[in-house]
N, C-alpha and C positions, 0 to 999 in steps of 0.2 A: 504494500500500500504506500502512493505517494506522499510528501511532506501537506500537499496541498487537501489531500480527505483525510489523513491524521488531524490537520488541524481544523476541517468542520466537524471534527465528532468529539475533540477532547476540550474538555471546558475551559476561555481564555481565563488564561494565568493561573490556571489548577496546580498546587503543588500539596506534594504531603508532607504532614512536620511527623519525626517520628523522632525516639529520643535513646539517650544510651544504657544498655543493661547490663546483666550476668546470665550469662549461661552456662550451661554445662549439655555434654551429648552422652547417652546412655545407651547399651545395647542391653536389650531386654529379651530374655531366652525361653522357651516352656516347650514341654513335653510333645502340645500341640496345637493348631491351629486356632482350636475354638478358646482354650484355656489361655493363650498370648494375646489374642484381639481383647478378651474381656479384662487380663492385664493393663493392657497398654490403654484402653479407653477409659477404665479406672481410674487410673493415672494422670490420665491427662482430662480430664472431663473440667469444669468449672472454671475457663482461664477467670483470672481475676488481681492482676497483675492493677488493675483499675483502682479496685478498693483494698491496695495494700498486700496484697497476697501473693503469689507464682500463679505461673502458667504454663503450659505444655502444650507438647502437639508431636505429629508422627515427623518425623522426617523421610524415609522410609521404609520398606518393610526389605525382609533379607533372607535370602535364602540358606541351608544347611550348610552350604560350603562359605558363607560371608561370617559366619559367629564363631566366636572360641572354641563352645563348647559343641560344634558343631549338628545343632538342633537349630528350627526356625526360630528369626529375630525380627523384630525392629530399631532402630534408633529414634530415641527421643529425644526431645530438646525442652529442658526447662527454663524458666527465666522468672528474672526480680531485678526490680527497679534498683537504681542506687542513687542513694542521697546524697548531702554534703557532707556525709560519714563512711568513706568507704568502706573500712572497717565494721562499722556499724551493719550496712548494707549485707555484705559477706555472710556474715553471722547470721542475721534475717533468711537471709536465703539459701542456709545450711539447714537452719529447722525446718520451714518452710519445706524443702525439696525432702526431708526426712521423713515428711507428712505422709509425699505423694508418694515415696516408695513404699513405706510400711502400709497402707491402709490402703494402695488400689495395688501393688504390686506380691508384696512378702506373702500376704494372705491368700494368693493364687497356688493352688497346687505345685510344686516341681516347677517354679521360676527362677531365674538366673538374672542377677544387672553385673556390667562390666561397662568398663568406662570406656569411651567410644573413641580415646588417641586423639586428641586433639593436634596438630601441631605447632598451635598460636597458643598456647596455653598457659595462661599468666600462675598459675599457682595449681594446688589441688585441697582439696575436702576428704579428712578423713572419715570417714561411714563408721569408726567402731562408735566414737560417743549415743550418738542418733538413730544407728542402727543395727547397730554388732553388739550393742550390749540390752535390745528385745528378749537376746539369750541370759541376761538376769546375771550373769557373770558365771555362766556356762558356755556362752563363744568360746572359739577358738578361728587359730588365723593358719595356715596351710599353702603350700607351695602347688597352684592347677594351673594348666593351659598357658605356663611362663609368668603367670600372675597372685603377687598376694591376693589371696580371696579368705574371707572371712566364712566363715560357718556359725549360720546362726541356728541352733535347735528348736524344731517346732513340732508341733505334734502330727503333722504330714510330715519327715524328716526329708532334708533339712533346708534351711531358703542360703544361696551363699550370693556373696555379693563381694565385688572387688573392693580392695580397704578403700582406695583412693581415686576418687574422682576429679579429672580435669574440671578448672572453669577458664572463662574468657569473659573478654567485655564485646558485645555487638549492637546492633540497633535496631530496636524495638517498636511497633507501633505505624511502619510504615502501612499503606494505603491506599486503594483506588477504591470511588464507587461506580456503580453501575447507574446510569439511570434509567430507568426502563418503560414502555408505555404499558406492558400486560405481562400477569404471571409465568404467562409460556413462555415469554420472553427471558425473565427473571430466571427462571429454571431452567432454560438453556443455555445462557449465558454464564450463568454461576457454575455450572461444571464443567463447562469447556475452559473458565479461567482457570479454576483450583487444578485442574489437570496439567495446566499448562504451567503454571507456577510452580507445581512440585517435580516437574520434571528439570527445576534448576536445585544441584545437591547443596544441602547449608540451609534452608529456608524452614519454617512451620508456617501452617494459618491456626494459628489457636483459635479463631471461632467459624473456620471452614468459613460459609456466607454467611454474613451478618447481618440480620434484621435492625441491631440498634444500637445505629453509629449515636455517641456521646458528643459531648462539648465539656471546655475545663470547666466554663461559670455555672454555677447552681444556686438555686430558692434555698437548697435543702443539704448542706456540706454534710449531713449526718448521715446522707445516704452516700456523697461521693457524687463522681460525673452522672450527671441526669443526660434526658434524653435531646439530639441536637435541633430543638424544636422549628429552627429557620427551614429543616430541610425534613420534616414533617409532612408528607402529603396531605394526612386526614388536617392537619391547619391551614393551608394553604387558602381558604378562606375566612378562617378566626384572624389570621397574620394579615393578611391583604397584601400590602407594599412590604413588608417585612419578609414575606413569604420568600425563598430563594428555589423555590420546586418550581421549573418551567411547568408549562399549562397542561403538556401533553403527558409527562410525569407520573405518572400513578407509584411506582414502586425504587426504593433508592436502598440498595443492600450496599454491604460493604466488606471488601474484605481485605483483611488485616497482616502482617508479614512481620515476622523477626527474621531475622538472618544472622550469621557470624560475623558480614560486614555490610557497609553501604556499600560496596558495589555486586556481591550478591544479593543483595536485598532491591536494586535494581534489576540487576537481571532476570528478578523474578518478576516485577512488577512490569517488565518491558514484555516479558515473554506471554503475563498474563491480560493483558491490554490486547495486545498483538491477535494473542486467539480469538477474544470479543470481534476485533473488528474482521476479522476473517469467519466466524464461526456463519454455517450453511443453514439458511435459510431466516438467518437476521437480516430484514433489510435495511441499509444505512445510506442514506439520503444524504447527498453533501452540499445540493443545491435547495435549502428547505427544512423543514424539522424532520429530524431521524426517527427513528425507534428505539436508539441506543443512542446516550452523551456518557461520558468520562469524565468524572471529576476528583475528589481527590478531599480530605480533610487536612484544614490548615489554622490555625489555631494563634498566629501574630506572636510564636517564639514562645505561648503558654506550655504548651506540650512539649517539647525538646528542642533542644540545637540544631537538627539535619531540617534542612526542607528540599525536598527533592520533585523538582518541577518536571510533571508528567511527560511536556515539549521537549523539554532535554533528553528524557529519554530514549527519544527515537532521531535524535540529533546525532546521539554520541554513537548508535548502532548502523548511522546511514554511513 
């Protein structure tokens, strides 16, 4: 697609603010298919990285011969915010991630985490405090598959987990939305992106499509980011001139990107643009209102430091 219909379909001066985190990558192991998916969606189920918490997501899934312990895997990707305490940060997001293994992971039958080798790897998290010692001061630590691994006793014996996990710092919260005139639309478009986005390695969408894109300001600080009401369809006549939903508009998903760096975190977001506007049997009107606009949440440097302008992206690929 030329410079001249990328630019009738993507909203002027769209860009997304997205800001910087911690991650860590995990390989997650079990016995079999059904007993890893309900792992790993445990796991990562409720991002909430929003109101203080961690979030996750698949990065992808792995076959017998990609894992240690050579059983089916996935890699996962956790994340938490960091403050003007890194330190402080770190710590947070050692419980935190300690949460998401014992309670949607350890609890699965015959599972397995290993740390997924980072090679940007600012530091590592050792797992005995948080989760090696579940075993009550009955763990033990053990030399498998070239790696310290912990063994934790449970009453399925036994959950083991490598001692020390990499983290990193990457960026969080990057961005596109869809605009859309009708459900079918919205539904087709949202899986041809997320497909196409996870076919770049490094990336999660911690809410896959999102129904409810936020904004920083709120009525209500006690709940956190509310919902971003200028781009509200059902207000679009309570707002009037406030409203920012063009007319034809009905449905505005969004979906959301952490990566290991900003320019994988682009390349996901190029690649999942790219499929929208190629996707088979969307029609996109360059002379006129389309059925698909591209935009982007941007927040005036409230949300984080990176803004990454939608236009640039297919600048930097031409």
């Amino acid at each position: 697609m030329v410079q001249r219909e990328i630019r009738a379909i993507i909203a002027e001066g769209a860009s997304a603010e997205a800001f910087e985190g911690i991650y860590c990558r995990v390989i997650v192991t079990a016995d079999d298919k059904e007993t890893l998916q309900k792992a790993v969606y445990s796991a990562t189920a409720l991002p909430s990285v929003v109101i203080g918490r961690t979030e996750g997501g698949i990065e992808k899934w792995l076959s017998k011969q990609e894992t240690p312990d050579k059983r089916r895997g996935a890699i996962l990707q956790f994340w938490g915010a960091i403050n003007s305490d890194f330190a402080a940060s770190l710590k947070k997001f050692e419980i935190e991630l300690s949460y998401r293994i014992r309670q949607g992971i350890l609890v699965k039958p015959f599972t397995a985490v290993f740390d997924a080798k980072m090679p940007n790897a600012e530091g590592k998290i050792d797992m005995m405090e948080r989760v090696g010692h579940c075993g009550d001061d009955n763990e033990w630590t053990e030399n498998r598959y070239g790696r310290e691994i912990i063994v934790v006793p449970i009453m399925v014996p036994d959950f083991i987990i490598e001692r020390h996990l990499s983290y990193a710092r990457g960026v969080m919260g990057a961005n596109f939305w869809i605009m859309c005139k009708t459900k079918r639309t919205l539904k087709k478009v949202g899986k041809v992106a997320l497909k196409a986005v996870h076919e770049i390695e490094g990336v999660i969408t911690p809410f896959d499509v999102c129904s409810a894109g936020s904004k920083p300001e709120t009525k209500f600080p006690w709940i956190g980011p509310t919902t971003n009401d200028p781009y509200c369809p059902s207000l679009k006549m309570k707002l009037g001139n406030k409203s920012k939903v063009p007319e034809i508009v009905n449905y505005v998903p969004e979906i959301v990107i952490d990566g290991i760096s900003k320019e994988i975190v682009e390349d996901a977001m190029r690649a999942g643009i790219n499929a929208i506007l190629h996707a088979e049997g969307v029609v996109l009107v360059t002379a006129g209102p389309a059925e698909v606009w591209i935009s982007a949440g941007s927040y005036g440097g409230k949300l984080g430091k990176y803004s990454i302008s939608l236009l640039d992206l297919f600048k930097k690929a031409a």
